[in-house]
C-alpha positions as CSV (number, residue, x, y, z in Angstrom):
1,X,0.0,0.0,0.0
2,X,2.8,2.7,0.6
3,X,4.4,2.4,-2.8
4,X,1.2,3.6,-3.9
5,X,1.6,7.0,-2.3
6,X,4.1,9.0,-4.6
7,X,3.5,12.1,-6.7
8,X,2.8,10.1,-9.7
9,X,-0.2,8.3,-8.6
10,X,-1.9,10.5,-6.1
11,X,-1.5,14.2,-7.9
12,X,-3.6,15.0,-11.0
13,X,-2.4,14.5,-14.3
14,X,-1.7,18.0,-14.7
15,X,-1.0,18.5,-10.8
16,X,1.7,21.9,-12.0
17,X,-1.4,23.6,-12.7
18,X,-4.5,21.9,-10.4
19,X,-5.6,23.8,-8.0
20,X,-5.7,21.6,-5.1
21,X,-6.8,22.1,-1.1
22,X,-7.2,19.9,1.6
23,X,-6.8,19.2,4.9
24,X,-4.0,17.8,6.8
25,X,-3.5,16.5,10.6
26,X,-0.9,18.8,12.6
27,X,-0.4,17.1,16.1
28,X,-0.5,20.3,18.4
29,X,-2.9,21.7,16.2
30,X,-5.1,19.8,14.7
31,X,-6.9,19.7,11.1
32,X,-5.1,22.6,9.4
33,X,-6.7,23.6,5.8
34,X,-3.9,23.8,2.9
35,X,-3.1,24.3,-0.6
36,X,-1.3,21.5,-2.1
37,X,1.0,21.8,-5.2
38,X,3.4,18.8,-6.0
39,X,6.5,20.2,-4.2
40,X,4.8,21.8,-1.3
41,X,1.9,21.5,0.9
42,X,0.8,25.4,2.3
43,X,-1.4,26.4,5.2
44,X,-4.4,28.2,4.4
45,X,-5.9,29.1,7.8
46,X,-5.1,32.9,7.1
47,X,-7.3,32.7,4.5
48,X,-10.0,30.5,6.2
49,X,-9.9,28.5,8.9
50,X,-12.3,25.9,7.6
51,X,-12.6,24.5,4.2
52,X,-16.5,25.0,4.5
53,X,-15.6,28.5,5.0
54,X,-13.1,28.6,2.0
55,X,-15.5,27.3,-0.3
56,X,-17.9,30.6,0.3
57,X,-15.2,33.1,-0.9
58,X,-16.1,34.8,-4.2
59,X,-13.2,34.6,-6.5
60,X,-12.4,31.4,-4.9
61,X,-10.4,30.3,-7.9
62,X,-7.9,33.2,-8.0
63,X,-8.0,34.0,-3.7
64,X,-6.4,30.3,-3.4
65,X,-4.0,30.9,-6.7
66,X,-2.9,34.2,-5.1
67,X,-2.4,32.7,-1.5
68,X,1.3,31.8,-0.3
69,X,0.7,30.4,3.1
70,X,3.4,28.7,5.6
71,X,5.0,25.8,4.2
72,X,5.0,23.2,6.5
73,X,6.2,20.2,4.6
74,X,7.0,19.0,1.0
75,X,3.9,17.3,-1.0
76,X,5.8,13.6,-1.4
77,X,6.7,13.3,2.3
78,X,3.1,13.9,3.4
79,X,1.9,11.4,0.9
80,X,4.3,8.9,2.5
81,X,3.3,9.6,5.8
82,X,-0.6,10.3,5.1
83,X,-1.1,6.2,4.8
84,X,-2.2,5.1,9.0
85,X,0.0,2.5,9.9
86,X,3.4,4.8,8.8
87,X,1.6,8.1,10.8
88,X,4.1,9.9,13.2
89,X,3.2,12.5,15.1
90,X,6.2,15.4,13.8
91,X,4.7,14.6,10.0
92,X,1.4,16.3,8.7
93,X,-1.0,13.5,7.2
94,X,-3.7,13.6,5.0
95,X,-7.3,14.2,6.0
96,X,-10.3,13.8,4.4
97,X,-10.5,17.6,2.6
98,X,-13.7,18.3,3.4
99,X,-14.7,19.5,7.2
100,X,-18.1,21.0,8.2
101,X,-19.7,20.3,5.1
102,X,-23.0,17.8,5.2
103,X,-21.7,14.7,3.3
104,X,-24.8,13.3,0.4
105,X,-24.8,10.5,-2.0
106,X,-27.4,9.8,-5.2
107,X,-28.0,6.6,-5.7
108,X,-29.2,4.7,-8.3
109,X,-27.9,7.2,-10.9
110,X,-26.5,4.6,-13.7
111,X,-28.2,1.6,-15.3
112,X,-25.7,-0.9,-14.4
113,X,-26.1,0.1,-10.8
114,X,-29.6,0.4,-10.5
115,X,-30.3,-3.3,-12.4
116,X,-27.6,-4.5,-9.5
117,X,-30.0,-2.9,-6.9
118,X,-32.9,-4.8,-8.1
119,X,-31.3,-7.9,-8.3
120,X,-30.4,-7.1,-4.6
121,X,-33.9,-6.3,-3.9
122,X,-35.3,-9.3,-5.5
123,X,-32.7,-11.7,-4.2
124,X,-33.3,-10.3,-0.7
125,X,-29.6,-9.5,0.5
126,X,-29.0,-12.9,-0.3
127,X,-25.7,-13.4,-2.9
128,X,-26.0,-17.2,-3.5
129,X,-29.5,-16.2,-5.6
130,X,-28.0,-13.1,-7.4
131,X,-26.7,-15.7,-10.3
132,X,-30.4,-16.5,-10.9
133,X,-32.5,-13.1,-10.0
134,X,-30.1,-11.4,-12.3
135,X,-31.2,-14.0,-15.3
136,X,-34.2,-13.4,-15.0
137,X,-34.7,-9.9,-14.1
138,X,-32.6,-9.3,-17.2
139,X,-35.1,-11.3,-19.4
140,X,-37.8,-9.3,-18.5
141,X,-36.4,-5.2,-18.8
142,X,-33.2,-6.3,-20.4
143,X,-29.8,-4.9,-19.7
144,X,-29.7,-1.6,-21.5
145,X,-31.7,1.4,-20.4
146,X,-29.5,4.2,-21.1
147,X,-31.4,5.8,-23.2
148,X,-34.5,6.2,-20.8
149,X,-34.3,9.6,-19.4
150,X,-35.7,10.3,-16.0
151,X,-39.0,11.3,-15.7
152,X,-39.9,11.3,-19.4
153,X,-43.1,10.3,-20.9
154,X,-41.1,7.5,-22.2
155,X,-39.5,6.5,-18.6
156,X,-43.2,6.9,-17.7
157,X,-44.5,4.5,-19.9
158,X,-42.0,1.5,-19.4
159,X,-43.1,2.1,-15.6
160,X,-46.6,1.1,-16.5
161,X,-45.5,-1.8,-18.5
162,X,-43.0,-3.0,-15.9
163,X,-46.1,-2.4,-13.1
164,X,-48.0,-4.7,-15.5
165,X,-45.5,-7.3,-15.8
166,X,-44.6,-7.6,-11.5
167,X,-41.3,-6.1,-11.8
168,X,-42.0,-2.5,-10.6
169,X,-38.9,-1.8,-7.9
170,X,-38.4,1.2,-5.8
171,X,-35.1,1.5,-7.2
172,X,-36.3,1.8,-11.2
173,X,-38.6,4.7,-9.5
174,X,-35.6,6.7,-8.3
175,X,-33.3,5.2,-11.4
176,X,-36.3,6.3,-14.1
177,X,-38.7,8.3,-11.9
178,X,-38.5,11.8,-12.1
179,X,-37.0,12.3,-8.7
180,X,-33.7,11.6,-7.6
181,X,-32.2,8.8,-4.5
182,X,-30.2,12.0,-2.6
183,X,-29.2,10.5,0.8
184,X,-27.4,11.1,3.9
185,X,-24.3,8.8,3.9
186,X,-22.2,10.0,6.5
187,X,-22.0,12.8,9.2
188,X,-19.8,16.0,8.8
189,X,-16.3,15.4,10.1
190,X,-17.0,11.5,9.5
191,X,-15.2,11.0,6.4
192,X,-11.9,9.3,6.4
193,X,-9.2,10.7,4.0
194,X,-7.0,8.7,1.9
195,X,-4.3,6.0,3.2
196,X,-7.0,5.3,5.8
197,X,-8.5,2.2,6.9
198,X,-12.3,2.1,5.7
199,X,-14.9,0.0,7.3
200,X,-17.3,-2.4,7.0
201,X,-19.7,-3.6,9.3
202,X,-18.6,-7.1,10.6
203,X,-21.7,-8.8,10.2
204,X,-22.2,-8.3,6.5
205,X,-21.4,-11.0,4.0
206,X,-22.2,-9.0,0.5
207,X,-20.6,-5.7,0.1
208,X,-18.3,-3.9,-2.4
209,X,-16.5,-0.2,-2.6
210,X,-18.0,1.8,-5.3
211,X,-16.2,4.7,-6.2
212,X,-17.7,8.2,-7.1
213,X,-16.9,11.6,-7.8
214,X,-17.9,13.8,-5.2
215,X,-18.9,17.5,-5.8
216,X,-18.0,20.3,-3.5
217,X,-21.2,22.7,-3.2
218,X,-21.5,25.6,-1.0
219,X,-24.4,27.2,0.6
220,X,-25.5,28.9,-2.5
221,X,-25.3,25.8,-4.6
222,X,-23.0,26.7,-6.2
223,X,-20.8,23.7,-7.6
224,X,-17.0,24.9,-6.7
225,X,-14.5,21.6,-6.9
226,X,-14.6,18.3,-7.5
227,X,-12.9,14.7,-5.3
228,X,-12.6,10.9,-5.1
229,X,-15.0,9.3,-2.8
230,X,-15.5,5.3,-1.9
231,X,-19.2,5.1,-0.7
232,X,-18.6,1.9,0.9
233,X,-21.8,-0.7,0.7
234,X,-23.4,-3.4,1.8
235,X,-25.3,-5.4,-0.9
236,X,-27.0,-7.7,1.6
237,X,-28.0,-5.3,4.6
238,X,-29.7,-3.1,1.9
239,X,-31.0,-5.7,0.0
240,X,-32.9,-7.2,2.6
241,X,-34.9,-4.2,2.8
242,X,-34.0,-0.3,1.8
243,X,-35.2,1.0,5.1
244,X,-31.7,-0.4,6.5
245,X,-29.8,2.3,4.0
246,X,-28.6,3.8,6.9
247,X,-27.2,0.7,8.7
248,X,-25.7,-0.6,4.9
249,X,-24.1,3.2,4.1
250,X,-23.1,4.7,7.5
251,X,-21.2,2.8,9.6
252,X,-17.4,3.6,11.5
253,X,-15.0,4.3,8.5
254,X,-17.7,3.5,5.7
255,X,-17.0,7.3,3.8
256,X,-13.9,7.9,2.2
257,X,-13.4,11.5,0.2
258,X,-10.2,12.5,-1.6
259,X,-7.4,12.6,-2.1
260,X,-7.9,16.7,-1.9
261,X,-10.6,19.2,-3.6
262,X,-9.3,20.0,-6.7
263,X,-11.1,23.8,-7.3
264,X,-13.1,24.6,-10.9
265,X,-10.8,27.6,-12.7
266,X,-9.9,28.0,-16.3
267,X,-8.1,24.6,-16.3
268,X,-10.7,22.1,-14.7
269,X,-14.5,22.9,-14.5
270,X,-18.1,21.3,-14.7
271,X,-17.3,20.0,-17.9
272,X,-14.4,17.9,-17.3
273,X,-16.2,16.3,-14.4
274,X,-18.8,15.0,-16.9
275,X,-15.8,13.3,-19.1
276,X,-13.9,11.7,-16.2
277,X,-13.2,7.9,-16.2
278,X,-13.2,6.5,-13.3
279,X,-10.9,3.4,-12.3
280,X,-11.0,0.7,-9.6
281,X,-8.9,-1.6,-8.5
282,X,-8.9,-4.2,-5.5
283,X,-6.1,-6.0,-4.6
284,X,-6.4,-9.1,-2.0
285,X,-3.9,-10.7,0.4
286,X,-5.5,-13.5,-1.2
287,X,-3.8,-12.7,-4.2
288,X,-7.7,-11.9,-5.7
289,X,-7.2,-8.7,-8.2
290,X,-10.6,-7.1,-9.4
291,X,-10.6,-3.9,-12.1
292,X,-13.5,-1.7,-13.2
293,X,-14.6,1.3,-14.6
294,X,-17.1,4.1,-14.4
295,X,-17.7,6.8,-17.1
296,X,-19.0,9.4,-15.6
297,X,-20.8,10.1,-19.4
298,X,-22.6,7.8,-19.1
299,X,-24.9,8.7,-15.4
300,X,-28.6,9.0,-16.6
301,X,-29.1,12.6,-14.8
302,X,-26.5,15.2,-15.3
303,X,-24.8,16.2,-12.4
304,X,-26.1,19.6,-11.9
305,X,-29.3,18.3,-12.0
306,X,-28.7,16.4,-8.5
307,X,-27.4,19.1,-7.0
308,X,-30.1,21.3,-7.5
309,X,-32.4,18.1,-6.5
310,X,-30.4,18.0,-3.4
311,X,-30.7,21.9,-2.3
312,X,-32.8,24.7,-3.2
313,X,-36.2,26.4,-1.7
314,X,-36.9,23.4,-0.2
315,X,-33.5,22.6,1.3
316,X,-30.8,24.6,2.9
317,X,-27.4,23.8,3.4
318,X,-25.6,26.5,5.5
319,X,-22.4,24.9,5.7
320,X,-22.3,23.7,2.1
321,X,-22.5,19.7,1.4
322,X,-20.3,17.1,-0.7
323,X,-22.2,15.1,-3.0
324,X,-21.3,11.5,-3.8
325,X,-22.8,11.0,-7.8
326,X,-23.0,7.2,-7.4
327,X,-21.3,5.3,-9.7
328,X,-21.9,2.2,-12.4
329,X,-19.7,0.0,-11.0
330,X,-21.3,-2.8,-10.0
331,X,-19.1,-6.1,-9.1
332,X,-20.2,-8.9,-10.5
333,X,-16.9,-11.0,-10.7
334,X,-16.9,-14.3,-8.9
335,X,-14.4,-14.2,-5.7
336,X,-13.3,-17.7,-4.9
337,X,-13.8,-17.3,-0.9
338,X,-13.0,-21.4,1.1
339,X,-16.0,-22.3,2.4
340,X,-18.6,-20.3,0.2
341,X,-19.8,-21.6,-2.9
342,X,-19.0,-20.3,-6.6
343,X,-21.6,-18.1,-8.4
344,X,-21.9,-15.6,-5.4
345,X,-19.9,-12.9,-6.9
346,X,-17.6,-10.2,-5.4
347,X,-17.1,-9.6,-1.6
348,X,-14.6,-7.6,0.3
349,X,-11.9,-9.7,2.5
350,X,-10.4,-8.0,5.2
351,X,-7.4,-5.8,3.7
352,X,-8.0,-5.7,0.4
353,X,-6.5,-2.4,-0.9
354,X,-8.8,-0.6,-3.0
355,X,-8.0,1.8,-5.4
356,X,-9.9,5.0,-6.7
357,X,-8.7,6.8,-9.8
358,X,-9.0,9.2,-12.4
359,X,-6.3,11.4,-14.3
360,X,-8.1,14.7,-14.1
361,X,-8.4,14.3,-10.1
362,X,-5.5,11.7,-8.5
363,X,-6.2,8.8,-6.1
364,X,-7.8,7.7,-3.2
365,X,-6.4,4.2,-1.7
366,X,-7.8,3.0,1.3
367,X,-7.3,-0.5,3.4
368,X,-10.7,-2.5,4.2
369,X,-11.3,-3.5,7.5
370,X,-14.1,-4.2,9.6
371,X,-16.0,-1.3,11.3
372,X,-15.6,-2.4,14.9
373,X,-11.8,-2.5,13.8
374,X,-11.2,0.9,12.1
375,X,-10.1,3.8,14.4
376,X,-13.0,4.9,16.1
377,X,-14.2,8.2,15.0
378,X,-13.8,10.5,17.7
379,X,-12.6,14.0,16.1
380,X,-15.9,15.6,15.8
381,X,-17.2,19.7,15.2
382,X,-16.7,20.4,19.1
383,X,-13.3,19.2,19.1
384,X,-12.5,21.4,15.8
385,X,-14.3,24.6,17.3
386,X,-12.2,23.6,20.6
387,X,-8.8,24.1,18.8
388,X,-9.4,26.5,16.4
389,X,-10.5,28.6,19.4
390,X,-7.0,27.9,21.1
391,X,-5.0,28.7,17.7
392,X,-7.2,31.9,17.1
C-alpha cells in the first residue's frame, strides 16, 4: 500500500497547474486547511480557517492561486506519511479535505447500478441467488436502459409496462422516476481521507467499494470543486430491505473522500467532471485482483441536476455539502472465498486495498477492514471549534 503513495499516482495529471486544497492533521494543532502543489503543501488558515468556510469566498479560484501560506512540509513526504500505519506524530498527514460540510450521496444514478439494486432487492440480500435473480430480471427489462431519461413520458411509460408485468422496484422509480435517491451517507467530520483504513460492518457477508466523484457545493449551490469518494456498501444489509440504508451506508470508516478538492478555474470545471473515467482496482492478500470502470458520461441525470435536487427552496445547506454522484460499478466477478460456494460474486476480505482513480483528479487508496476494527471516529465539530478557538 505505501508504494502507492508518490506524486505520480496520487496528484492530477496535470497536478503543475490543479488547484488543489485539503486538509492535513498537525499534532498540536489539529486539522489545518492547505493548498497542495506537488513540491509543497501550504497552510491556508489565514485565508480560512475551515474549508466550508473557504469554499464561500467569491473569486475562490484566484484567492487560493494568489495565497502563499506557511510551508509546512513538502507534497511527497506527506503522501508517504498520510497512509495510518506509517503516521508519526512530527509529519502532517492527509485528512479527508472536506470539514463542516453535510456529506450526500445519489443513488441509483447509472443503469448498471440500478439493475444490480434490483437484483439485490429481488434476491433479498441474499448473494447465493444473485446468479439466478439477475437471469431473469434481465429477461424481462433487459440490460440496456440508457437511453431512458428520468421522468420522461417514455420513462413513464415502461413504468406502466414494468407495473404490469410484476417487476416494478423502488429503485427503477428513483433510477427512471423523475426524482432523484439524494441520501445522507455519512456525518460532517466523519469522512476518512485517503491512506486510511475504511470499514465495513462485521456482520455483512455482501458488500463492495463503489467509487464516485464527489462534488463540493457551497451554501449557495454553487458547484466549486470536484474529489474521489468510496461510498462503501453493503449489498445484503440493503437488499434485505432499503429502510436499512442507513445501517448498509453509515457505519465507522464506511466514507472515504479525496485525495484533496481540486477547485473549478480555467483549467478544470463542470465539464471535465462530466468526461472523467473512473478506475478501480482491488487488490487481495489473497492474491484476488478485481478492475473496473465508471464513465461518468454515461450517469442517466446530469450532475447539476442532482445538485439542485439535493438543495434549493426546499433545502438549505448553511455549511455547504459534498455530493457523492453514485457510480456504475457494479461487481459482479466471482471471488473464490473457502467455504462459500462459486456463483456468489464479489465480496470484500479483510485488507483488500482498494483503489480510486482518475487522471483529471488523482487517487484515493484505502485498506478494508471491519468497522468495529477501524479507528473509532472521535474527532468531531466540538473538538474542531475547541482548537481553532485555542490557535485563534
Amino acid at each position: 500500500m505505501k508504494s502507492l503513495f508518490n506524486l505520480n499516482n496520487t496528484l492530477p495529471h496535470d497536478a503543475s497547474q490543479a488547484l488543489l486544497i485539503g486538509r492535513v492533521w498537525v499534532e498540536g494543532r489539529g486539522p489545518v486547511l492547505v493548498k497542495v502543489t506537488p513540491q509543497e503543501v501550504q497552510d491556508l488558515s489565514p485565508l480560512a480557517w475551515t474549508c466550508s468556510e473557504l469554499l464561500e469566498m467569491e473569486n475562490l479560484a484566484s484567492r487560493v492561486r494568489d495565497f502563499t501560506g506557511e510551508r509546512l512540509c513538502d507534497t511527497e513526504k506527506l503522501l508517504r506519511h498520510s497512509v495510518e500505519s506509517q503516521r508519526q506524530a512530527d509529519t502532517p498527514w492527509l485528512m479527508a479535505p472536506c470539514d463542516l460540510q453535510a456529506i450526500k450521496a445519489a443513488g441509483v444514478t447509472f443503469v448498471a447500478s440500478m439493475l444490480e439494486r434490483v437484483i439485490e432487492e429481488q434476491a433479498r440480500g441474499d448473494a447465493s441467488k444473485a446468479l439466478a435473480v439477475r437471469a431473469a430480471v434481465v429477461a424481462v427489462i433487459g440490460d440496456n436502459l440508457s437511453k431512458v431519461i428520468p421522468g420522461s413520458p417514455e420513462a413513464m411509460k415502461l413504468k406502466e409496462v414494468l407495473i404490469e408485468q410484476g417487476i416494478w422496484s423502488q429503485y427503477l422509480e428513483v433510477g427512471i422516476g423523475p426524482d432523484a435517491e439524494i441520501f445522507t451517507k455519512s456525518q460532517p467530520m466523519s469522512a476518512v481521507g485517503t491512506g486510511a483504513n475504511i470499514g465495513i460492518h462485521p456482520l455483512s457477508q455482501w458488500n463492495n467499494p463503489e467509487p464516485e466523484i464527489v462534488l463540493a457545493v457551497n451554501s449557495r449551490g454553487q458547484t466549486v470543486g470536484a474529489s474521489l469518494g468510496n461510498d462503501v456498501n453493503l449489498r445484503d444489509f440493503e437488499g434485505r430491505s432499503a429502510l436499512l440504508l442507513g445501517k448498509a451506508k453509515d457505519n465507522n470508516g464506511s466514507c472515504a473522500i479525496g485525495p484533496f478538492i481540486r477547485l473549478f478555474d480555467a483549467h478544470f470545471g463542470m465539464d471535465d467532471v462530466r468526461r472523467c473515467d473512473l478506475s478501480m482496482q482491488v487488490h487481495g492478500d489473497d492474491g484476488f485482483v478485481m478492475q473496473g470502470e465508471s464513465a461518468l458520461r454515461m450517469i442517466s441525470r446530469d450532475p447539476l441536476d442532482l445538485v439542485n435536487q439535493a438543495i434549493g427552496p426546499n433545502h438549505q445547506y448553511p455549511d455547504g455539502f459534498m455530493l457523492f454522484l453514485g457510480t456504475m460499478f457494479a461487481p459482479t466477478q466471482d471471488r473464490p472465498i473457502p467455504g462459500k460456494p462459486p456463483g456468489e460474486g464479489f465480496t470484500h476480505c479483510i485488507h483488500d486495498v482498494v483503489t480510486v482513480s482518475t487522471p483529471q483528479l488523482g487517487q484515493l487508496v484505502n485498506r478494508v477492514l471491519t468497522s468495529d476494527k477501524v479507528a473509532p471516529w472521535t474527532y468531531g465539530t466540538r473538538a474542531l471549534l475547541r482548537d481553532l478557538a485555542k490557535r485563534r
